[in-house]
C-alpha positions as CSV (number, residue, x, y, z in Angstrom):
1,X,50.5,-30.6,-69.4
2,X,47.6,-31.1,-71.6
3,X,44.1,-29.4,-70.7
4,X,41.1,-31.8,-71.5
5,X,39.2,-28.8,-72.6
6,X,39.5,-27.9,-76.4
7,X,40.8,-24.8,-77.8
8,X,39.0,-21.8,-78.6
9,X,40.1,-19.5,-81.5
10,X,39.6,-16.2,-82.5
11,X,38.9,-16.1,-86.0
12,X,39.1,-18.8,-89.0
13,X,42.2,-19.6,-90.7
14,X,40.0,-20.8,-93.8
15,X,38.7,-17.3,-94.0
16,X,42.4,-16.0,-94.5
17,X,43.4,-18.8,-97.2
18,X,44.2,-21.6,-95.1
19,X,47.4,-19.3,-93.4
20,X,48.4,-21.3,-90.1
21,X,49.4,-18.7,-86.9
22,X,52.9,-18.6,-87.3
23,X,53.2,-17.1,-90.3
24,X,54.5,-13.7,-90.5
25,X,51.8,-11.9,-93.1
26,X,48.3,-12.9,-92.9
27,X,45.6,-11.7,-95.4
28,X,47.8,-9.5,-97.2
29,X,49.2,-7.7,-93.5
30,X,52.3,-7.8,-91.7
31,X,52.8,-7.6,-87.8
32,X,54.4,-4.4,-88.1
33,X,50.4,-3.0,-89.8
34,X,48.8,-4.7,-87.4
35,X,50.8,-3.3,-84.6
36,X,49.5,-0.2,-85.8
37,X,46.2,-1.2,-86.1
38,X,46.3,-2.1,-82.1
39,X,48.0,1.3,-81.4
40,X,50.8,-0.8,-79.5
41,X,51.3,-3.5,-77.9
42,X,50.0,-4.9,-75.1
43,X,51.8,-5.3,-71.5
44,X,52.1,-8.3,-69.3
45,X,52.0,-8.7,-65.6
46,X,52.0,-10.4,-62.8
47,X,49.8,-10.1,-59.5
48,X,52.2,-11.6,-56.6
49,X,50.9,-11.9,-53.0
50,X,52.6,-12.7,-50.1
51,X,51.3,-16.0,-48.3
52,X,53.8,-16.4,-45.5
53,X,52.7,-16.4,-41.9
54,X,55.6,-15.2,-40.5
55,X,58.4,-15.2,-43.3
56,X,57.9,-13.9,-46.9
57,X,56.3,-16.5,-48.6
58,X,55.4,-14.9,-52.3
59,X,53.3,-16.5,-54.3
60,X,52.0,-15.6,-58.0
61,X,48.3,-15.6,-57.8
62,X,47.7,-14.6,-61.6
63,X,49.5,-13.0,-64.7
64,X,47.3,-10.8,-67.2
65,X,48.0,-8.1,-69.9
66,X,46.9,-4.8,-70.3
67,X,45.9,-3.5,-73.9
68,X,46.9,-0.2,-75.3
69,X,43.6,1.3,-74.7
70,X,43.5,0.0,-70.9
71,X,41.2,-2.7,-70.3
72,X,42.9,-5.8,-68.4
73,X,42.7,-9.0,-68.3
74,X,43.8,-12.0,-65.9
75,X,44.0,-15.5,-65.8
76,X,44.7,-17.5,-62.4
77,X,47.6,-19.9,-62.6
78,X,45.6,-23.1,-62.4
79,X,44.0,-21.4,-65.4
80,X,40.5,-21.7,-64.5
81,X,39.7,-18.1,-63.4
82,X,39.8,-15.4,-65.9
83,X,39.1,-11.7,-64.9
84,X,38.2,-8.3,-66.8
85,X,39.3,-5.2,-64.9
86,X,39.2,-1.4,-65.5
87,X,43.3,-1.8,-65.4
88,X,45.9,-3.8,-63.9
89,X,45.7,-1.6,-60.8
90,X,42.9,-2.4,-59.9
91,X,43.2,-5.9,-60.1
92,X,45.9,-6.0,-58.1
93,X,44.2,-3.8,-55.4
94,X,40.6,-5.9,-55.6
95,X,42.8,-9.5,-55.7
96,X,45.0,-8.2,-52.8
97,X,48.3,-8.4,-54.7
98,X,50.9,-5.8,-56.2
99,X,51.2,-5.4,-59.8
100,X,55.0,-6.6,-61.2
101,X,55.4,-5.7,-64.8
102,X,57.3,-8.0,-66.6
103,X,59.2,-6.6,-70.1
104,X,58.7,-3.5,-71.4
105,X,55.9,-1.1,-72.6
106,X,54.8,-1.8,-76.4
Protein backbone atom coordinates (compact mmCIF):
# COMPACT_ATOMS: atom_id res chain seq x y z
CA UNK A 1 0.00 0.00 0.00
CA UNK A 2 1.18 3.35 -0.91
CA UNK A 3 1.36 6.19 1.90
CA UNK A 4 0.25 9.68 0.37
CA UNK A 5 2.92 11.22 2.58
CA UNK A 6 6.37 11.61 0.88
CA UNK A 7 9.54 10.09 2.09
CA UNK A 8 11.87 11.43 4.33
CA UNK A 9 15.67 10.60 3.99
CA UNK A 10 18.55 10.76 6.11
CA UNK A 11 21.31 12.12 4.27
CA UNK A 12 21.87 13.16 0.41
CA UNK A 13 22.87 10.66 -2.06
CA UNK A 14 24.38 13.68 -4.23
CA UNK A 15 26.64 14.32 -1.31
CA UNK A 16 28.10 10.64 -1.64
CA UNK A 17 28.44 10.84 -5.64
CA UNK A 18 25.14 10.07 -6.72
CA UNK A 19 25.47 6.25 -4.87
CA UNK A 20 21.70 4.88 -4.76
CA UNK A 21 20.88 2.73 -1.15
CA UNK A 22 21.50 -0.58 -2.25
CA UNK A 23 24.82 -0.45 -3.03
CA UNK A 24 27.23 -2.25 -0.94
CA UNK A 25 30.19 0.59 -0.38
CA UNK A 26 29.11 4.15 -0.03
CA UNK A 27 31.69 7.01 0.09
CA UNK A 28 34.62 4.94 0.15
CA UNK A 29 33.00 2.40 3.31
CA UNK A 30 31.67 -0.89 3.46
CA UNK A 31 28.87 -2.30 5.70
CA UNK A 32 31.21 -4.30 7.61
CA UNK A 33 33.14 -0.30 8.67
CA UNK A 34 30.10 0.92 9.31
CA UNK A 35 28.94 -1.87 11.43
CA UNK A 36 31.78 -0.90 13.44
CA UNK A 37 31.22 2.54 13.43
CA UNK A 38 27.52 1.67 15.07
CA UNK A 39 29.21 -0.68 17.59
CA UNK A 40 26.59 -3.38 16.44
CA UNK A 41 23.67 -3.77 15.18
CA UNK A 42 20.50 -2.94 16.10
CA UNK A 43 17.64 -5.35 17.49
CA UNK A 44 14.02 -5.61 16.39
CA UNK A 45 10.93 -6.27 18.35
CA UNK A 46 7.67 -6.55 18.68
CA UNK A 47 5.20 -5.19 21.48
CA UNK A 48 2.16 -7.87 21.42
CA UNK A 49 -0.88 -7.42 23.68
CA UNK A 50 -3.56 -9.55 24.39
CA UNK A 51 -7.07 -8.07 23.32
CA UNK A 52 -9.36 -11.06 24.00
CA UNK A 53 -12.21 -10.76 26.47
CA UNK A 54 -12.34 -14.11 27.34
CA UNK A 55 -9.98 -16.16 24.87
CA UNK A 56 -6.45 -15.15 23.90
CA UNK A 57 -6.89 -12.68 21.37
CA UNK A 58 -3.07 -11.34 20.59
CA UNK A 59 -2.71 -8.55 18.80
CA UNK A 60 0.68 -6.70 17.60
CA UNK A 61 0.33 -3.23 18.81
CA UNK A 62 3.88 -1.91 17.47
CA UNK A 63 7.39 -3.29 16.34
CA UNK A 64 10.56 -0.94 17.09
CA UNK A 65 14.36 -1.56 17.37
CA UNK A 66 16.76 -0.94 19.90
CA UNK A 67 20.22 0.50 19.02
CA UNK A 68 23.48 -0.72 20.43
CA UNK A 69 23.74 2.08 22.79
CA UNK A 70 20.00 1.58 24.08
CA UNK A 71 17.65 4.11 23.06
CA UNK A 72 14.35 2.59 21.38
CA UNK A 73 12.22 3.37 19.08
CA UNK A 74 8.60 2.29 17.94
CA UNK A 75 6.28 2.73 15.33
CA UNK A 76 2.45 1.68 15.58
CA UNK A 77 1.21 -0.65 12.89
CA UNK A 78 -0.97 1.79 11.15
CA UNK A 79 2.26 3.68 11.09
CA UNK A 80 1.14 6.84 12.39
CA UNK A 81 2.50 6.73 15.95
CA UNK A 82 6.26 6.74 16.51
CA UNK A 83 7.70 6.47 20.05
CA UNK A 84 11.24 7.18 21.76
CA UNK A 85 11.85 5.16 24.88
CA UNK A 86 14.72 4.67 27.44
CA UNK A 87 14.60 0.84 26.13
CA UNK A 88 12.36 -1.66 24.69
CA UNK A 89 11.39 -2.56 28.29
CA UNK A 90 9.97 0.09 29.01
CA UNK A 91 7.93 0.51 26.12
CA UNK A 92 6.47 -2.56 26.57
CA UNK A 93 5.69 -1.84 30.26
CA UNK A 94 4.25 1.98 29.59
CA UNK A 95 2.24 0.58 26.21
CA UNK A 96 0.97 -2.40 28.29
CA UNK A 97 2.51 -5.18 26.04
CA UNK A 98 5.45 -7.79 26.46
CA UNK A 99 8.54 -7.35 24.49
CA UNK A 100 9.04 -10.42 21.75
CA UNK A 101 12.44 -10.23 20.17
CA UNK A 102 12.48 -11.27 16.85
CA UNK A 103 16.21 -12.53 15.23
CA UNK A 104 19.12 -12.24 16.91
CA UNK A 105 21.39 -9.83 18.86
CA UNK A 106 23.86 -7.76 16.36
Amino acid sequence: MDSDRSTVYHGSTSAGGGKGPDEDEVLGVGKEEVHALLGGLPRVFALVRDEGEEEIDLCVIAVGMVLPQGGATTLSMGGHGLGRWENAHRAATRLGCECVWLGEAG
